[in-house]
NULUM-294287 format. One record per atom (N, C-alpha, C, O): residue in three letters; y, x, z; atom name. Coordinates in nm, 2 decimals, decimal comma. Example, Ala and Ser with C-alpha at 12.3 -4.5 7.8 and 13.67 -1.06 7.14 Angstrom:
<pts>
PT;code;py;px;pz;site
PT;ALA;-0,57;1,32;0,78;N
PT;ALA;-0,45;1,23;0,78;CA
PT;ALA;-0,33;1,32;0,78;C
PT;ALA;-0,33;1,42;0,85;O
PT;SER;-0,22;1,28;0,71;N
PT;SER;-0,11;1,37;0,71;CA
PT;SER;0,00;1,29;0,79;C
PT;SER;0,11;1,34;0,80;O
</pts>
This chain:
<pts>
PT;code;py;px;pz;site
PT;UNK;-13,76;12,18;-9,08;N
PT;UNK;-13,88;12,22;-9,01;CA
PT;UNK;-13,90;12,13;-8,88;C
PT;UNK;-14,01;12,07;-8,86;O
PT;UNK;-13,77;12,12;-8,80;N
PT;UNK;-13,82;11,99;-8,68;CA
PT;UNK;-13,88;11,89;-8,71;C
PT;UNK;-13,98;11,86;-8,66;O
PT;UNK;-13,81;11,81;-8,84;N
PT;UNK;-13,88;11,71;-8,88;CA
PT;UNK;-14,01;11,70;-8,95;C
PT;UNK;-14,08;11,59;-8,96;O
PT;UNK;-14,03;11,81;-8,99;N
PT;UNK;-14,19;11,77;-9,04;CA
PT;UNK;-14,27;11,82;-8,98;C
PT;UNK;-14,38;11,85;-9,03;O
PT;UNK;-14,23;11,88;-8,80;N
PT;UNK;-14,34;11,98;-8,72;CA
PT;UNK;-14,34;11,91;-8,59;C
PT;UNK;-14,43;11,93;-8,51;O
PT;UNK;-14,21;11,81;-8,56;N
PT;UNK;-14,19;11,75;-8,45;CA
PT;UNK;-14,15;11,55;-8,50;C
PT;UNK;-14,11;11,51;-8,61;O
PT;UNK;-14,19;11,48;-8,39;N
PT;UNK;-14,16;11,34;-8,40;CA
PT;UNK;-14,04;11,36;-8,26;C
PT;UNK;-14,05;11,42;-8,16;O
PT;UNK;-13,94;11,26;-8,32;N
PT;UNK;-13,89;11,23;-8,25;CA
PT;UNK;-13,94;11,10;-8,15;C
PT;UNK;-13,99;11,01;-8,20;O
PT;UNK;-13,92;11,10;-8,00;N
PT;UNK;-13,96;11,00;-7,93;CA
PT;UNK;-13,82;11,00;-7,82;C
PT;UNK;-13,77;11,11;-7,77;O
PT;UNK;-13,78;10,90;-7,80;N
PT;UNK;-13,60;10,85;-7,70;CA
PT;UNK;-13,55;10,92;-7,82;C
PT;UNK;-13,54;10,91;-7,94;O
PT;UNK;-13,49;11,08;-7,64;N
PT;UNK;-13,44;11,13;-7,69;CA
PT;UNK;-13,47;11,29;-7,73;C
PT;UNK;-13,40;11,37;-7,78;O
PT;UNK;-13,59;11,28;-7,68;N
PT;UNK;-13,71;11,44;-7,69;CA
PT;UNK;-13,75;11,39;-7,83;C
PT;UNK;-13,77;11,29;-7,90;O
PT;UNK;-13,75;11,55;-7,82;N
PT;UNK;-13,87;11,61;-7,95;CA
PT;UNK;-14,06;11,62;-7,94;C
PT;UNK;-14,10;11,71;-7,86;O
PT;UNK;-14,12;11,57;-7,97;N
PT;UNK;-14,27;11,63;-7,97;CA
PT;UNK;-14,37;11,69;-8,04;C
PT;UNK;-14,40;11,63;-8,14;O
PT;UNK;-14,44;11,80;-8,03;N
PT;UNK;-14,57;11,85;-8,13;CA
PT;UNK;-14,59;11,78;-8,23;C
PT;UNK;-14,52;11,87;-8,29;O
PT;UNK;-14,63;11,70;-8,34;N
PT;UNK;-14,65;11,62;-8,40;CA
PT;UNK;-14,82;11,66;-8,39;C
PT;UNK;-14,87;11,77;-8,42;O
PT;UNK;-14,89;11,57;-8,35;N
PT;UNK;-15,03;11,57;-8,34;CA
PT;UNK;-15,14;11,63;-8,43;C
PT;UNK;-15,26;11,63;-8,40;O
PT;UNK;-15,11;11,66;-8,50;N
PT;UNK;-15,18;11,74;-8,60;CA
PT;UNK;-15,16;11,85;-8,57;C
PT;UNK;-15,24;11,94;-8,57;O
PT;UNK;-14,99;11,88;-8,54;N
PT;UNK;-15,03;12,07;-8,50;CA
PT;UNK;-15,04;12,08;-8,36;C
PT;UNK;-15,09;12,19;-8,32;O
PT;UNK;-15,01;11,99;-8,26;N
PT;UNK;-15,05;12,03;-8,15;CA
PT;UNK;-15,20;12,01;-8,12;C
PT;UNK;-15,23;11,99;-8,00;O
PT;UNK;-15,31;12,01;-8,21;N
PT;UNK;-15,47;11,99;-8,17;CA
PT;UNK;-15,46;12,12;-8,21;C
PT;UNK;-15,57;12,17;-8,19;O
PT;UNK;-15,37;12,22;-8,29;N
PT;UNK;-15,40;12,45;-8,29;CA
PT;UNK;-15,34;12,45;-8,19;C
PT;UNK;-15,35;12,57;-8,15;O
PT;UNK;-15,27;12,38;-8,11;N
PT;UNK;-15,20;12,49;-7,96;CA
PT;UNK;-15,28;12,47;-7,86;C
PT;UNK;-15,34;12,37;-7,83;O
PT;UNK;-15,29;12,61;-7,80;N
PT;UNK;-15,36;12,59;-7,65;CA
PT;UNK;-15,26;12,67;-7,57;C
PT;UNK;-15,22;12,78;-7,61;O
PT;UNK;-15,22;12,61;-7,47;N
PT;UNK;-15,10;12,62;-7,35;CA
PT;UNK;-15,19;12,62;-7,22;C
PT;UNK;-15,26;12,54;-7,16;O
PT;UNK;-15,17;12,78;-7,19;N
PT;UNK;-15,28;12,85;-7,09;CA
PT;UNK;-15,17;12,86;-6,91;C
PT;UNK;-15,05;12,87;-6,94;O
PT;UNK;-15,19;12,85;-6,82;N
PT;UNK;-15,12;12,91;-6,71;CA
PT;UNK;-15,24;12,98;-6,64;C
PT;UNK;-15,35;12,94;-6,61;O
PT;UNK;-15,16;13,15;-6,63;N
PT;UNK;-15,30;13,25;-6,59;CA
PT;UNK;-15,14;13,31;-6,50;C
PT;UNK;-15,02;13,28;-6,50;O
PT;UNK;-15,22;13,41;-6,43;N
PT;UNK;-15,13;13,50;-6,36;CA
PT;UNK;-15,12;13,61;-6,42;C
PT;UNK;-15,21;13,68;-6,38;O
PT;UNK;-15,05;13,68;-6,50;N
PT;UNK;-15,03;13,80;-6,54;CA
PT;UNK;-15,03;13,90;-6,50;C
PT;UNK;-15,02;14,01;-6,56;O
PT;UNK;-15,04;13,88;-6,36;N
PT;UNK;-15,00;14,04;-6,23;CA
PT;UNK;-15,19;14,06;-6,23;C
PT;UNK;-15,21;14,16;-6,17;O
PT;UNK;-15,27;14,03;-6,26;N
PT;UNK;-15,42;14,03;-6,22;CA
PT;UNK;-15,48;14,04;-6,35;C
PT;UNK;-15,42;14,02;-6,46;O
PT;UNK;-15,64;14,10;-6,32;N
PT;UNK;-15,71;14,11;-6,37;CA
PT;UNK;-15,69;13,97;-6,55;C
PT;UNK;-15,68;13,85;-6,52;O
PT;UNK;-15,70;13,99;-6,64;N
PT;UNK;-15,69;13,84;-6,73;CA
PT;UNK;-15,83;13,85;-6,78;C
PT;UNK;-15,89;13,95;-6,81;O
PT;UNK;-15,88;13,67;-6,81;N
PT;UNK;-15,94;13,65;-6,85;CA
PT;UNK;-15,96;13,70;-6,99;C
PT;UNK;-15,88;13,71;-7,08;O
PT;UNK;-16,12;13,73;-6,99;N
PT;UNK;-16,13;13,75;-7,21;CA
PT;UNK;-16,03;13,64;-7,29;C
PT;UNK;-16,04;13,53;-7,24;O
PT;UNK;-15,99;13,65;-7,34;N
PT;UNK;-15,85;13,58;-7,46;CA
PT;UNK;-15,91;13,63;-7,59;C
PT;UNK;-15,93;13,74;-7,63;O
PT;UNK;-15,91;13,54;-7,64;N
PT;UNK;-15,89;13,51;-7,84;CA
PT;UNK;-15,77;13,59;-7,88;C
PT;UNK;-15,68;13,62;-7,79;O
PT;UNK;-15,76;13,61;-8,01;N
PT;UNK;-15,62;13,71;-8,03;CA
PT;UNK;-15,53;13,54;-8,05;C
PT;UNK;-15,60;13,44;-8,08;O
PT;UNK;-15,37;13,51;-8,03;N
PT;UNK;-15,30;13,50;-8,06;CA
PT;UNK;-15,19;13,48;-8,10;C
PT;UNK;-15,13;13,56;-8,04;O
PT;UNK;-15,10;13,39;-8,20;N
PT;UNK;-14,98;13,46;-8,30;CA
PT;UNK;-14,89;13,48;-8,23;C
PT;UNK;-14,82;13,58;-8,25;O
PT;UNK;-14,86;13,37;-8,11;N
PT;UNK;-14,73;13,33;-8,02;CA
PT;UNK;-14,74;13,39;-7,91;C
PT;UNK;-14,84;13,43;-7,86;O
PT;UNK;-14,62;13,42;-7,85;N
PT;UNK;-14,64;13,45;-7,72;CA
PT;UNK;-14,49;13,38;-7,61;C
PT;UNK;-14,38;13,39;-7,64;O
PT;UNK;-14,53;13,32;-7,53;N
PT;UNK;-14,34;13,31;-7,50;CA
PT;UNK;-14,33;13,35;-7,35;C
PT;UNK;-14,35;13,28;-7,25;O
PT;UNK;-14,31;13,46;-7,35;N
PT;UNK;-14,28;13,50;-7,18;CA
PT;UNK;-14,12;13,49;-7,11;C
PT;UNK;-14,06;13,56;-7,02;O
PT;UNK;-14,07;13,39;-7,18;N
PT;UNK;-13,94;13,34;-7,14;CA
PT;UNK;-13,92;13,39;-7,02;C
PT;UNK;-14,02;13,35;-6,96;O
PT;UNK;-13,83;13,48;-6,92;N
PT;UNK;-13,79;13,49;-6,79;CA
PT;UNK;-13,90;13,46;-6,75;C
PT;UNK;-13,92;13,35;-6,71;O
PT;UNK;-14,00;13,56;-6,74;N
PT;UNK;-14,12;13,53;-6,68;CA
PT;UNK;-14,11;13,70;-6,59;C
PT;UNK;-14,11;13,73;-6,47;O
PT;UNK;-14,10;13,82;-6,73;N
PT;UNK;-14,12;13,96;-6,64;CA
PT;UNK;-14,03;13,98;-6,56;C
PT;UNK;-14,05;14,05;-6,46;O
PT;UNK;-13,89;13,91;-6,58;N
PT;UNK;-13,78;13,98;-6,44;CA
PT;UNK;-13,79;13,98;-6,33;C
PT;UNK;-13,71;14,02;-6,24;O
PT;UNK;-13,95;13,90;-6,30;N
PT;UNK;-13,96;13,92;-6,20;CA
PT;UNK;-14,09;13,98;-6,12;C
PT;UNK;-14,16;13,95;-6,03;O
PT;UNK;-14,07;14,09;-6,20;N
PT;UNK;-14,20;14,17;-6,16;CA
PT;UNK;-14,18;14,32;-6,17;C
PT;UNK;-14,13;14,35;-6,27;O
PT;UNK;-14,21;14,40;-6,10;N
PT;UNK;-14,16;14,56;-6,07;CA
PT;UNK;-14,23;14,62;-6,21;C
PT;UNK;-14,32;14,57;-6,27;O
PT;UNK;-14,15;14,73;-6,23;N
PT;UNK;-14,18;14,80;-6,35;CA
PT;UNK;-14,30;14,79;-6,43;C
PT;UNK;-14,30;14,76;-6,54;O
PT;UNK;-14,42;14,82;-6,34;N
PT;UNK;-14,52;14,86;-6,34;CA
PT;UNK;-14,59;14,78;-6,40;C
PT;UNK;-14,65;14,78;-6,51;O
PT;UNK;-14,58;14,68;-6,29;N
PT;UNK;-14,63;14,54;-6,35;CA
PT;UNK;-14,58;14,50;-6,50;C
PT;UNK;-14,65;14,44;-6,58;O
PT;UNK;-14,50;14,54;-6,51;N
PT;UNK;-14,45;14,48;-6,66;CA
PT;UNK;-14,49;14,55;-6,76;C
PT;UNK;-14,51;14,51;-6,87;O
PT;UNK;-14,51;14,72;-6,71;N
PT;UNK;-14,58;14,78;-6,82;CA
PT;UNK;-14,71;14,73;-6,87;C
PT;UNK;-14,73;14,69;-6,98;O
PT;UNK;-14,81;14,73;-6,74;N
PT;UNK;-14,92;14,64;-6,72;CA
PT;UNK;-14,94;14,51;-6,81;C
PT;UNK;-15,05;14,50;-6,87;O
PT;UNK;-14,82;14,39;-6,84;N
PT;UNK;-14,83;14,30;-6,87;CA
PT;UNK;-14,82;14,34;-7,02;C
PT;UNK;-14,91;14,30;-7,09;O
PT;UNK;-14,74;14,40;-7,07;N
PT;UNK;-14,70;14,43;-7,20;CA
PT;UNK;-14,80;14,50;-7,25;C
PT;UNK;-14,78;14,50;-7,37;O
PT;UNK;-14,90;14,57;-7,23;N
PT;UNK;-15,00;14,66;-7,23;CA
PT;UNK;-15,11;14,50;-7,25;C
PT;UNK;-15,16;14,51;-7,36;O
PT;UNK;-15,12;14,42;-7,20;N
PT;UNK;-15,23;14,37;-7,21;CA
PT;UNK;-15,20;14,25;-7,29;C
PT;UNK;-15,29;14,18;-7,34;O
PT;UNK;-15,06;14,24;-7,31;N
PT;UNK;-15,03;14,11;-7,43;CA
PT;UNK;-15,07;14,18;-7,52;C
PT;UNK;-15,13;14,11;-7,61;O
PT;UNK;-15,05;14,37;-7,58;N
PT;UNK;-15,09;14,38;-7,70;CA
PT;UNK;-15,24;14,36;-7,72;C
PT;UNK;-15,28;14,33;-7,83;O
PT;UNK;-15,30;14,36;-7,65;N
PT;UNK;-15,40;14,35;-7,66;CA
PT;UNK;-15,49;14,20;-7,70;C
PT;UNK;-15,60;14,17;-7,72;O
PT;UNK;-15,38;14,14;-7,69;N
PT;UNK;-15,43;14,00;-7,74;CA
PT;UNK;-15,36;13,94;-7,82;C
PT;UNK;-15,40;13,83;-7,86;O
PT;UNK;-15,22;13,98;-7,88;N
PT;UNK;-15,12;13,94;-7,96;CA
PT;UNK;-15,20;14,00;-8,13;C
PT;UNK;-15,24;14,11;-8,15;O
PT;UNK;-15,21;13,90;-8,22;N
PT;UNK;-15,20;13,97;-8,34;CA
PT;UNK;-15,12;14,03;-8,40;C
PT;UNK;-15,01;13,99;-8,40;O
PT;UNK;-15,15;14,12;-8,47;N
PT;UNK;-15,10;14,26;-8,54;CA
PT;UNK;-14,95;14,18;-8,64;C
PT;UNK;-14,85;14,24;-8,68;O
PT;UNK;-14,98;14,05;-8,66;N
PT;UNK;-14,86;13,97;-8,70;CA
PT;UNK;-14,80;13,88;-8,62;C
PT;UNK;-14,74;13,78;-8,65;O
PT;UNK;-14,83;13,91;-8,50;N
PT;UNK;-14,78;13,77;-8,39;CA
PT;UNK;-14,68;13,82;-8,36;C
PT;UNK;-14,63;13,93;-8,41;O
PT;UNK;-14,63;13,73;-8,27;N
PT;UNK;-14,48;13,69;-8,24;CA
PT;UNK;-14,49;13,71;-8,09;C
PT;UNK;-14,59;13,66;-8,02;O
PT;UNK;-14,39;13,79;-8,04;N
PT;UNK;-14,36;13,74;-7,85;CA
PT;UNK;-14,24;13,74;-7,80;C
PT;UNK;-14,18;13,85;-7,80;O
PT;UNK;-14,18;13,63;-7,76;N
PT;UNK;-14,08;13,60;-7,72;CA
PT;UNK;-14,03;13,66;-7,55;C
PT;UNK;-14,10;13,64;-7,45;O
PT;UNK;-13,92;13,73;-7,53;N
PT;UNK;-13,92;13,76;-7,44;CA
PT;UNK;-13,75;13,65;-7,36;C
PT;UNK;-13,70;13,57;-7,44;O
PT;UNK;-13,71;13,66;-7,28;N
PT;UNK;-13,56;13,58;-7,24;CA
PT;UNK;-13,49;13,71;-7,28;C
PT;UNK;-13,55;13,82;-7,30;O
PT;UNK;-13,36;13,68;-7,29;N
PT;UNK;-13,26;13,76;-7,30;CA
PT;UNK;-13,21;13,88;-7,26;C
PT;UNK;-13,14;13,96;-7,33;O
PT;UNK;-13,25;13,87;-7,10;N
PT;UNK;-13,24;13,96;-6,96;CA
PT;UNK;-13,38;14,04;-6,97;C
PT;UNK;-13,41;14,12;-6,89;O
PT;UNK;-13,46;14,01;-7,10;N
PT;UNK;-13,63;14,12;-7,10;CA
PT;UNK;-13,61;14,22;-7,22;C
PT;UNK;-13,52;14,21;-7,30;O
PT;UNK;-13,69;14,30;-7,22;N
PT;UNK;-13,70;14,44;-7,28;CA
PT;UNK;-13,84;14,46;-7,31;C
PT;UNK;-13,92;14,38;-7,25;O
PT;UNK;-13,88;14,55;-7,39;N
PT;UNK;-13,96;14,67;-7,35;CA
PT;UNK;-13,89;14,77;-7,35;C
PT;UNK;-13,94;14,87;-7,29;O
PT;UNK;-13,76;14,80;-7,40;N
PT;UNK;-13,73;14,90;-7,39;CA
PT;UNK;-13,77;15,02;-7,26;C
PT;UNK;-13,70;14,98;-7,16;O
PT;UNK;-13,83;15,12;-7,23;N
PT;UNK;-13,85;15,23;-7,17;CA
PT;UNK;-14,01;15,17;-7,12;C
PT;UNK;-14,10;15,24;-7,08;O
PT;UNK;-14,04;15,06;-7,13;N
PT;UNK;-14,18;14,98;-7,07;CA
PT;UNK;-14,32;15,02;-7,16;C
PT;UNK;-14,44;15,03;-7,11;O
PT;UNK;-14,29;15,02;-7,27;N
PT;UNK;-14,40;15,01;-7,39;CA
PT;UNK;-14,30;15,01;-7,49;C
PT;UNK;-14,20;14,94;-7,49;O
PT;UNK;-14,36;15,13;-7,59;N
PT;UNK;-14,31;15,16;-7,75;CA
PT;UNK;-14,38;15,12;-7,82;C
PT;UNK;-14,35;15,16;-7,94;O
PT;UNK;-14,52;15,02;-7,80;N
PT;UNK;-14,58;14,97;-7,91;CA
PT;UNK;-14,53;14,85;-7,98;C
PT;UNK;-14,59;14,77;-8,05;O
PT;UNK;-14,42;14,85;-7,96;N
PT;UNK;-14,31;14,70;-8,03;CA
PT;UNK;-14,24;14,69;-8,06;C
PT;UNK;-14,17;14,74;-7,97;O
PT;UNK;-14,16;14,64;-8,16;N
PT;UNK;-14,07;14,65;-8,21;CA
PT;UNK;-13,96;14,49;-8,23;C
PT;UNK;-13,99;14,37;-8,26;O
PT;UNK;-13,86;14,53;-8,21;N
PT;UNK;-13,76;14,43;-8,14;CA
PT;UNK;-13,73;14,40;-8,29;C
PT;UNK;-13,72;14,50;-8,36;O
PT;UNK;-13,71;14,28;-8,34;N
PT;UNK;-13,72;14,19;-8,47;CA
PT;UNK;-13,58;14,09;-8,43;C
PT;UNK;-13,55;14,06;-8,32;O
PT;UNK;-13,52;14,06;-8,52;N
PT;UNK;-13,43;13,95;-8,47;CA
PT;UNK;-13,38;13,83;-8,61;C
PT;UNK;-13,40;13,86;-8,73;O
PT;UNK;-13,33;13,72;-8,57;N
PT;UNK;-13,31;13,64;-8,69;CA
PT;UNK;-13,20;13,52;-8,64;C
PT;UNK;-13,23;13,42;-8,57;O
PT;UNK;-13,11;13,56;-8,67;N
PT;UNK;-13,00;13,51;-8,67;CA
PT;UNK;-12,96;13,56;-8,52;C
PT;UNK;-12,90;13,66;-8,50;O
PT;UNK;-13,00;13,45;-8,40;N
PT;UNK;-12,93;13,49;-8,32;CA
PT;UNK;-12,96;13,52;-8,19;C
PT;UNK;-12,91;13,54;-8,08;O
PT;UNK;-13,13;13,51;-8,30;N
PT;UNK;-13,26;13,49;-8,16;CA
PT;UNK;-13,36;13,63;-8,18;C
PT;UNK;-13,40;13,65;-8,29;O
PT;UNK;-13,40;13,71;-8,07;N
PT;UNK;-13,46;13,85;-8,03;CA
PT;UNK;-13,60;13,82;-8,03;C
PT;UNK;-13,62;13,71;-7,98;O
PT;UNK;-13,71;13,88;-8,06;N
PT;UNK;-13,87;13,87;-8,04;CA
PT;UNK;-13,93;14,00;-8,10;C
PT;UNK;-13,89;14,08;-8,18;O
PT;UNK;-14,01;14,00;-8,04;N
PT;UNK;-14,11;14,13;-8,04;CA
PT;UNK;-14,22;14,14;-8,14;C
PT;UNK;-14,29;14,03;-8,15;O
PT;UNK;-14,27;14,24;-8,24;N
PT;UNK;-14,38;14,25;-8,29;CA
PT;UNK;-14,47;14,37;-8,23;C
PT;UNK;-14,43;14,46;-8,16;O
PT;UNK;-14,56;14,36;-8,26;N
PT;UNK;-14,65;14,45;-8,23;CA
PT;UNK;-14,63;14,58;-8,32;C
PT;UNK;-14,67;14,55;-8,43;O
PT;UNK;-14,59;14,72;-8,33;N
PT;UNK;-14,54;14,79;-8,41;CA
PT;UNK;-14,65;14,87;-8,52;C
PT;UNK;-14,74;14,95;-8,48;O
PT;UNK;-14,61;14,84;-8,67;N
PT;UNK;-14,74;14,92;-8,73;CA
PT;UNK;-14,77;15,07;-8,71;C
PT;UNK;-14,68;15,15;-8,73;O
PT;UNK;-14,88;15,13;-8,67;N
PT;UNK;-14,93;15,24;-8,66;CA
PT;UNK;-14,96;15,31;-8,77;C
PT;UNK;-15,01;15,42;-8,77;O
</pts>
């Protein structure tokens, strides 16, 4: 999969140009109001919520479902949860790596 989704360049990896003209790589603030958003498959909030009070993170997780597809993917870091935050998700794992789905109703 690296190799037929990534080119190698040195000693980095890159998009390979064909799939990076489907990604759009957004920086918004998540503690605020968010802009209207397209639904999404990906999400990566890597060590992004640890740093934000409960609330806020319920907040955020509340508003990613809302733009995450019903088959999307969200990555959280290792030190993240929903657990006690939001039960609309369900914690998925594959090999040795943790991500979130949106949970069927």
């Amino acid at each position: 999969m690296l190799v037929k989704y990534f080119k190698k360049t040195g000693t980095d990896w890159q998009l390979d140009p064909s799939i990076r003209k489907m990604v759009d790589i957004k920086r918004m603030n998540l503690s605020v109001a968010w802009p209207l958003m397209p639904v999404v498959d990906l999400v990566m909030l890597r060590n992004v919520m640890i740093y934000f009070p409960v609330e806020t993170k319920k907040q955020i997780l509340k508003s990613m479902r809302n733009v995450l597809a019903p088959d999307g993917y969200m990555f959280l870091g290792t030190a993240e949860t929903t657990i006690n935050l939001d039960s609309s998700y369900t914690c998925e794992s594959y090999k040795n790596v943790s991500y979130y789905r949106p949970s069927v109703t």
